[in-house]
GUVO-190825 format. One record per atom (N, C-alpha, C, O): residue number from 1; atom name; x, y, z. Coordinates in steps of 0.001 Angstrom, whole numbers, plus 500000, padded with zeros to 6 digits. Atoms other than C-alpha are relative to their C-alpha. Layout:
% residues N
     i   at       c1       c2       c3
   NUM   CA        X        Y        Z
...
END
This chain:
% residues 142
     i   at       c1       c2       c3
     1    N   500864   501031   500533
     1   CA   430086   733065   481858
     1    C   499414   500412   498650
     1    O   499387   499584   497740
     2    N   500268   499670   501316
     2   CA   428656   735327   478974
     2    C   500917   500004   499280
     2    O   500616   499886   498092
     3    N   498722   499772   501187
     3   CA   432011   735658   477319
     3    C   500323   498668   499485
     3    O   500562   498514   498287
     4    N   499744   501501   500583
     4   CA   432613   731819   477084
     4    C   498274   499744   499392
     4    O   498457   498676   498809
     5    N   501200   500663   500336
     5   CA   428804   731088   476018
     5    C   500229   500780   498020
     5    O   499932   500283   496934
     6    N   499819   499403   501270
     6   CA   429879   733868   473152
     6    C   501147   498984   499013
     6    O   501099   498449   497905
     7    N   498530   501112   500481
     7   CA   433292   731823   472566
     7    C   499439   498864   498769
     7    O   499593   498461   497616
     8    N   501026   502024   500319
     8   CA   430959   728530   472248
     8    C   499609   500634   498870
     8    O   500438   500793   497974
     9    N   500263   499204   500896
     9   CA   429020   730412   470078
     9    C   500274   500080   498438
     9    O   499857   499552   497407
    10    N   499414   500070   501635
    10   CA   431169   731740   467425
    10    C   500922   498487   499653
    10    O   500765   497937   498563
    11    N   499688   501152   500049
    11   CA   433144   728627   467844
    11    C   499247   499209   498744
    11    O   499651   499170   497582
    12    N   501135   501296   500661
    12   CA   430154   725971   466422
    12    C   499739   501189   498329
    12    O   499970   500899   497155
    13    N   500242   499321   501304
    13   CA   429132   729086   464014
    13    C   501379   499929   498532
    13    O   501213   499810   497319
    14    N   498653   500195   500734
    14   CA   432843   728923   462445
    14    C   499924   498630   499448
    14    O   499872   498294   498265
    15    N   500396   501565   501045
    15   CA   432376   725096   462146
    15    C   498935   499616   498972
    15    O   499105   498682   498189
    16    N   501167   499987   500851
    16   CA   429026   725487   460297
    16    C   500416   500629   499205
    16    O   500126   500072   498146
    17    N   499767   498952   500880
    17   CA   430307   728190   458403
    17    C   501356   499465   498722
    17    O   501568   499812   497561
    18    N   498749   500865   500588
    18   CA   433685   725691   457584
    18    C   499075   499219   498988
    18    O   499447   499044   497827
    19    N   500704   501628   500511
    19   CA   430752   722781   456559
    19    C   499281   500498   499051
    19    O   499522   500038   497935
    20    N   500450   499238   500990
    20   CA   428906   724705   454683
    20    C   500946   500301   498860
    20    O   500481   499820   497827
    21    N   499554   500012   500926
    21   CA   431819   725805   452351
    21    C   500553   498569   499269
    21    O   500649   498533   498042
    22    N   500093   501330   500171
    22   CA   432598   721997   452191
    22    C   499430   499253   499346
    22    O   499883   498638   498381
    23    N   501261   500928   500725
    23   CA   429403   720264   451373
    23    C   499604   500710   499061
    23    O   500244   500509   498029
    24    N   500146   498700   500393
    24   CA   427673   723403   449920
    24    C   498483   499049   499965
    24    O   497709   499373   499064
    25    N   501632   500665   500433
    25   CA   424053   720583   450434
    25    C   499393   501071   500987
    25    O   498404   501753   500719
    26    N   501005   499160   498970
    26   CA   422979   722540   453334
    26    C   500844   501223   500427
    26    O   502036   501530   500411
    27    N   499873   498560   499089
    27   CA   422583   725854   455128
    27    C   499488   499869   501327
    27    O   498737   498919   501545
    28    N   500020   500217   498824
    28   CA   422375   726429   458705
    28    C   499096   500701   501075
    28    O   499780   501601   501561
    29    N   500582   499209   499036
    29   CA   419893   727901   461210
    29    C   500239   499702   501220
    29    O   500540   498566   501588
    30    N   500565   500532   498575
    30   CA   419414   728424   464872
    30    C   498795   499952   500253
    30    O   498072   500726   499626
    31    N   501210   500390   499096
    31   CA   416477   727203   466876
    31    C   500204   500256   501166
    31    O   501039   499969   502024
    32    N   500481   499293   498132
    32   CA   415017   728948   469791
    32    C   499001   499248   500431
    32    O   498018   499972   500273
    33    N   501291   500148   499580
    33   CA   412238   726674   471254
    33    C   500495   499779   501555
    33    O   501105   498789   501959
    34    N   500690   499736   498312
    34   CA   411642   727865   475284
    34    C   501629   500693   500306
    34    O   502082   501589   499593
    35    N   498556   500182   500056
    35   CA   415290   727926   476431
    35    C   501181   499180   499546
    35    O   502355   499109   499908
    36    N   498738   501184   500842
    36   CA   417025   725343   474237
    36    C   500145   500679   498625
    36    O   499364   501446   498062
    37    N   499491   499424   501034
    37   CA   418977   726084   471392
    37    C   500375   498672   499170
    37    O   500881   497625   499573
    38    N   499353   501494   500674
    38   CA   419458   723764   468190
    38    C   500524   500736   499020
    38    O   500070   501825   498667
    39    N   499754   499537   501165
    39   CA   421604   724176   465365
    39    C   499792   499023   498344
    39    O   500328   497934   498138
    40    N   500860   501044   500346
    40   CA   419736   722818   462477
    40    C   500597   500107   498446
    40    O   500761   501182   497869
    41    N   499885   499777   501387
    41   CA   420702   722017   459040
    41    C   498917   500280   499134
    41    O   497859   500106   499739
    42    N   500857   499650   500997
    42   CA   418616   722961   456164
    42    C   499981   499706   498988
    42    O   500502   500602   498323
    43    N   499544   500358   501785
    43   CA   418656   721313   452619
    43    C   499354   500915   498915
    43    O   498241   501348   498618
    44    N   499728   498917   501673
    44   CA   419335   723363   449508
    44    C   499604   499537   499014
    44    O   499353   500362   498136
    45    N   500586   500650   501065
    45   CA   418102   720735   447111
    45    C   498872   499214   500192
    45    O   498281   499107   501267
    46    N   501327   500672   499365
    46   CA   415280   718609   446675
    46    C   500767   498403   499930
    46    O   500161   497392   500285
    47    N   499869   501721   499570
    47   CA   417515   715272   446547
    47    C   500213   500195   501664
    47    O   499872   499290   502426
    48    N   499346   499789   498308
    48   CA   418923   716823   450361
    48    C   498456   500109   500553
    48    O   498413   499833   501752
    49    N   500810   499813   499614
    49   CA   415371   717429   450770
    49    C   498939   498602   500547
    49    O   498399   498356   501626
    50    N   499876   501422   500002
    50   CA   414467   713946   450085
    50    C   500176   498960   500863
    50    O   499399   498286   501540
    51    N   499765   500903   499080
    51   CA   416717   712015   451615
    51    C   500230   500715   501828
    51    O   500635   500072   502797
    52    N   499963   499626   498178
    52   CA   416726   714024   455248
    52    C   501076   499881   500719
    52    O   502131   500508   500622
    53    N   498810   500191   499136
    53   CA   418631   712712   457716
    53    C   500103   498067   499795
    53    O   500901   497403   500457
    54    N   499831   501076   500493
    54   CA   418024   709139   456082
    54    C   501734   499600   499933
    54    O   502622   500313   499467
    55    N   498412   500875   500264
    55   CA   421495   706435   456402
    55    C   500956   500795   500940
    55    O   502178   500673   500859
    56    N   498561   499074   499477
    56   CA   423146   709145   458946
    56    C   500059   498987   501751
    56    O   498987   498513   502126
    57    N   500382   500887   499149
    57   CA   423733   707083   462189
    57    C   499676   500649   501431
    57    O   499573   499901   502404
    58    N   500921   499573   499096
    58   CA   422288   709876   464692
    58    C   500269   501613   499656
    58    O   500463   501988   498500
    59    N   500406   498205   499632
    59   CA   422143   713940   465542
    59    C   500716   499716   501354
    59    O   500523   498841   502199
    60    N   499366   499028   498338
    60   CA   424551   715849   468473
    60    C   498617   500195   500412
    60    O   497604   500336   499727
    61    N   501187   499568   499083
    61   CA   422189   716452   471354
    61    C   499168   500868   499732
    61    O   497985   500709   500034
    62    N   500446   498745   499999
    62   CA   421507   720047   470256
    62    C   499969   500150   498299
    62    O   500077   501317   497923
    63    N   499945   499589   501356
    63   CA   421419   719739   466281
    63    C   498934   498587   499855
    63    O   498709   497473   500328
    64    N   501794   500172   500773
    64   CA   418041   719306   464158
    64    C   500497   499887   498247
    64    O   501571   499869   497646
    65    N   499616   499851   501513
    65   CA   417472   719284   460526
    65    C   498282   500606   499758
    65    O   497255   499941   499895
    66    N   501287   499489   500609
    66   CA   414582   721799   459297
    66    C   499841   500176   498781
    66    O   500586   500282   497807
    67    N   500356   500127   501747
    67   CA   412838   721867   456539
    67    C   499139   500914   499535
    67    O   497937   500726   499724
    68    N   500960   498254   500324
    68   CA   411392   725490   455174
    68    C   499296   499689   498808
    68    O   499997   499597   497801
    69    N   500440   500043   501638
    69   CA   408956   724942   452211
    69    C   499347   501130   499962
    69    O   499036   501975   500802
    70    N   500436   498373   500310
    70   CA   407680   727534   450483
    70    C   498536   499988   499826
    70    O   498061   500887   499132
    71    N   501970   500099   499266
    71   CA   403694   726812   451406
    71    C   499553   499326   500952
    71    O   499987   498298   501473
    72    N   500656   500663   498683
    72   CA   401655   726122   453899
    72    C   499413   499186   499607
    72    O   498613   499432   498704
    73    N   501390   501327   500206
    73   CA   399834   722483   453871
    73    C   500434   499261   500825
    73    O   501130   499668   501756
    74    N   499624   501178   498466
    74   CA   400308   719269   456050
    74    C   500958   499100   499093
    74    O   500637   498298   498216
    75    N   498658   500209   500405
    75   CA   403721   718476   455141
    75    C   499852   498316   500627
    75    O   499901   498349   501857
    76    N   499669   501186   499932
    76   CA   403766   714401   455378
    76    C   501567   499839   500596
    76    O   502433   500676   500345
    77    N   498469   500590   499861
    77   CA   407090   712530   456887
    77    C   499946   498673   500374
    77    O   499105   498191   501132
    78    N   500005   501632   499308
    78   CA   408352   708720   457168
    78    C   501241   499837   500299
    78    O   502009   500796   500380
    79    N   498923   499833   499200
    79   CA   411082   707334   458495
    79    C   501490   499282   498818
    79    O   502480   498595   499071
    80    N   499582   501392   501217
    80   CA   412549   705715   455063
    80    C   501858   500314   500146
    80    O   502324   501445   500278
    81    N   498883   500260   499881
    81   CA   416282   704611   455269
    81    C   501129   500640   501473
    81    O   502342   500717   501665
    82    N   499071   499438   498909
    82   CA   416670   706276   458865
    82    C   500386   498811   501212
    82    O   499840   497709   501252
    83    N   498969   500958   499207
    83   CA   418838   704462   461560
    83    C   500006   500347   501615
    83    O   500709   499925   502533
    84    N   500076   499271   498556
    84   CA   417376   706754   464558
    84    C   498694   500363   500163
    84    O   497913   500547   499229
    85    N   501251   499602   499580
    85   CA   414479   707656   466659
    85    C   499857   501514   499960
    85    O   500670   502146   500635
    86    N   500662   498719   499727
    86   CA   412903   711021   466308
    86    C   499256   500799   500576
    86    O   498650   500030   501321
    87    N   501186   499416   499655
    87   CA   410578   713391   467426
    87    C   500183   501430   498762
    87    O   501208   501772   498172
    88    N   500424   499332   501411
    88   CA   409125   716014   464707
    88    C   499130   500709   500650
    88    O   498394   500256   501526
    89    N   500688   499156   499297
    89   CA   407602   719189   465520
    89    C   499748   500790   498309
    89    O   500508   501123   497400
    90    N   500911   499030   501280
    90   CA   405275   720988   462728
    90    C   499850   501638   500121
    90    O   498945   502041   500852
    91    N   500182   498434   498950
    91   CA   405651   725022   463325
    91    C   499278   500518   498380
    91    O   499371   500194   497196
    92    N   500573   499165   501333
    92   CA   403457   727586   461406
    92    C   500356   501227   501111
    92    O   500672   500979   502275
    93    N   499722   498950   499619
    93   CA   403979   731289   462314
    93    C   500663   500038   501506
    93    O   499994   500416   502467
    94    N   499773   499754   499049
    94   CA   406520   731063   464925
    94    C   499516   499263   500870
    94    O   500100   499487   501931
    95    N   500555   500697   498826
    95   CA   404416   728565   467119
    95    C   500112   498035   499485
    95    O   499996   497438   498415
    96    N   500524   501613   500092
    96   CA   404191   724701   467483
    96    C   499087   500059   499504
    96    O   498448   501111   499509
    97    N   501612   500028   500423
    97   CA   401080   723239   465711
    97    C   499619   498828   500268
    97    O   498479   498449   500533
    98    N   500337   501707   499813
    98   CA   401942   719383   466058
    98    C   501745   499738   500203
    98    O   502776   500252   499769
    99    N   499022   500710   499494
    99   CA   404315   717359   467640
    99    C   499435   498314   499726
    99    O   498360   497792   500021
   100    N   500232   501917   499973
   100   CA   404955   713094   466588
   100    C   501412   499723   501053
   100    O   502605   499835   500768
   101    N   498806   500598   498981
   101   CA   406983   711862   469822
   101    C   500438   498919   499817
   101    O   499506   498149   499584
   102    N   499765   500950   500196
   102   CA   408964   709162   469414
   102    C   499879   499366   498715
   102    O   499748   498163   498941
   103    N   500051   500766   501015
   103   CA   408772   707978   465890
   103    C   501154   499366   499525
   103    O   502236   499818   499148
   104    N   498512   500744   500141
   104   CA   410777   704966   465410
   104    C   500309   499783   498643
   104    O   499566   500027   497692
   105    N   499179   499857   500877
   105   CA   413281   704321   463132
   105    C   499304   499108   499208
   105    O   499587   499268   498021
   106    N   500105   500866   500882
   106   CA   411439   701423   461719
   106    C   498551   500088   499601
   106    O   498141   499276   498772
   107    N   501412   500120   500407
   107   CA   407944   702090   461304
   107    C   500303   500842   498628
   107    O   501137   501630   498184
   108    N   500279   499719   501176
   108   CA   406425   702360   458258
   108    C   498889   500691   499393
   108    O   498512   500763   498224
   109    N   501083   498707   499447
   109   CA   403836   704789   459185
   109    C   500766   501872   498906
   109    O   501929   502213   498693
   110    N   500281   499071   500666
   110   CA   403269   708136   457123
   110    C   499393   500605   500928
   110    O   498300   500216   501342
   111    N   500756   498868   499070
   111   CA   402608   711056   459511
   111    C   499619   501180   499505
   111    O   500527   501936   499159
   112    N   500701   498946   500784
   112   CA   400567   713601   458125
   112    C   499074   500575   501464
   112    O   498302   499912   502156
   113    N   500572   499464   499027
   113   CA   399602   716648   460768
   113    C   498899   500045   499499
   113    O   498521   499772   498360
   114    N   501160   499774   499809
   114   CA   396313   717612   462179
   114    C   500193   501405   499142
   114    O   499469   501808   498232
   115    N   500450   498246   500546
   115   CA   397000   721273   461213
   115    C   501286   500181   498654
   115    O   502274   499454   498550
   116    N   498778   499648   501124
   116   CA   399149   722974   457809
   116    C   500974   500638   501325
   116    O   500807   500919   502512
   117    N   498639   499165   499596
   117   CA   402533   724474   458576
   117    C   500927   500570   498803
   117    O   500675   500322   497623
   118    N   498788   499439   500848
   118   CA   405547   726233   456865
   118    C   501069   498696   500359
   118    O   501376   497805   499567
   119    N   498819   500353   499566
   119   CA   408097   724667   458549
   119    C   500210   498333   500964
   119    O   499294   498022   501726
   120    N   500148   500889   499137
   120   CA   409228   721292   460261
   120    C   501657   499625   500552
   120    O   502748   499667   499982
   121    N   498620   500110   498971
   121   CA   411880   720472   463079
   121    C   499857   498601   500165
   121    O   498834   498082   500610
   122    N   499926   501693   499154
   122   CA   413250   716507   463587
   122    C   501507   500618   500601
   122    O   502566   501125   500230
   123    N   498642   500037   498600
   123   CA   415246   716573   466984
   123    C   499753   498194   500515
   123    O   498782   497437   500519
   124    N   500114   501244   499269
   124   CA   416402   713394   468642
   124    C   498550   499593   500869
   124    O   497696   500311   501388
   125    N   501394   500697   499530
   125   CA   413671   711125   469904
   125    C   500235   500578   501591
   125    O   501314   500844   502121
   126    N   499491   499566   497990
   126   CA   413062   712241   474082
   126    C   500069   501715   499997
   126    O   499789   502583   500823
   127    N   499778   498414   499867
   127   CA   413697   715536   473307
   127    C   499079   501364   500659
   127    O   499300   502388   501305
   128    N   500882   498853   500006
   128   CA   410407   717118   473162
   128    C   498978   499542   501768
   128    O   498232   500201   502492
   129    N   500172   500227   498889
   129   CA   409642   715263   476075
   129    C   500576   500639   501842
   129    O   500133   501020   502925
   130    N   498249   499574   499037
   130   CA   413357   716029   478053
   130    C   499384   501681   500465
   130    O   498995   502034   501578
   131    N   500286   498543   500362
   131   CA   412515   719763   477239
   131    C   498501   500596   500619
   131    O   498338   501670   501197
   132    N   501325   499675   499784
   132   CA   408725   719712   477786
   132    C   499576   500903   499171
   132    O   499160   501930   499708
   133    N   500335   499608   500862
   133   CA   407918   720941   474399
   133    C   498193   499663   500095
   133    O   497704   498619   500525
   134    N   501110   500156   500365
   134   CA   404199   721712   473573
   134    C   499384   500629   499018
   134    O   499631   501834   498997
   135    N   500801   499313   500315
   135   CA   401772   722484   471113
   135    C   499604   501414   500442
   135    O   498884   501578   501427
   136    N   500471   498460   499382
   136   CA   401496   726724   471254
   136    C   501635   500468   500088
   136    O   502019   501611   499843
   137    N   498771   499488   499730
   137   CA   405122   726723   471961
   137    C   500778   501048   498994
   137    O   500720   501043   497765
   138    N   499183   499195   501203
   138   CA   407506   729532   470646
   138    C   500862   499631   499167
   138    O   501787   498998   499677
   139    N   498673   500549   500659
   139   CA   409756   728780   467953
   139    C   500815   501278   499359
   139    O   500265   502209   498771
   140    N   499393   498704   500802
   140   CA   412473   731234   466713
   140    C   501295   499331   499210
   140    O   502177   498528   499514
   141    N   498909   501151   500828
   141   CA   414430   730319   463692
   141    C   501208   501876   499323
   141    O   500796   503014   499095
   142    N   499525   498995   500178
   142   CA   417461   732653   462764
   142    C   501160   499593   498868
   142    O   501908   500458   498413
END
């Protein structure tokens, strides 16, 4: 069972590693939050930064799109030209700080956390629910 989970593994890493020389917009992390694993894109520019995951028509079960800035403050997000429901998790050092469940595709709502962060995770809408994600939770990004 460990030898095929390795397989899987390098497998998906080889395809990221293919997409990456491809596109060359994004780079790729993993996500550790509890026992789930995501593999998350990352944008390299500020138009990829921009437009997000805007016009794409969803996310695999297990793939995110994070977004690393280089300071801490309360990183704003809306939902402009997206085509899918989300959920959005705010991490500062390694931990949850804020979670928006469910934010639909069509609101026109501006979510601005309670607390700063570095970093922010959008996984499919349900997720953080599915999972039982919370505020405090670990996050490990690699």
């Amino acid at each position: 069972m460990i030898k095929m989970k390795k397989n899987i593994l390098f497998l998906v890493l080889g395809i990221i590693f293919t997409i990456i020389l491809v596109t060359n917009a994004f780079f790729w992390k993993i996500i550790m939050i509890g026992g789930q694993v995501f593999i998350a894109e990352t944008p390299l520019s500020q138009a990829a930064y921009e437009r997000g995951l805007g016009g794409r028509s969803g996310l695999c079960q297990n793939c995110a799109m994070l977004f690393m800035f280089s300071g801490e403050k309360m990183h704003a997000f809306w939902m402009k030209d997206m085509r899918f429901d989300l959920d959005i998790l705010w991490i500062k050092e390694g931990k949850i700080v804020y979670i928006k469940k469910d934010f639909s595709a069509h609101s026109p709502e501006i979510i601005k956390p309670e607390t700063p962060s570095f970093d922010v995770l959008e996984i499919n809408a349900g997720l953080v629910e599915k999972y039982g994600f919370r505020v405090g939770d670990s996050v490990k990004i690699y």
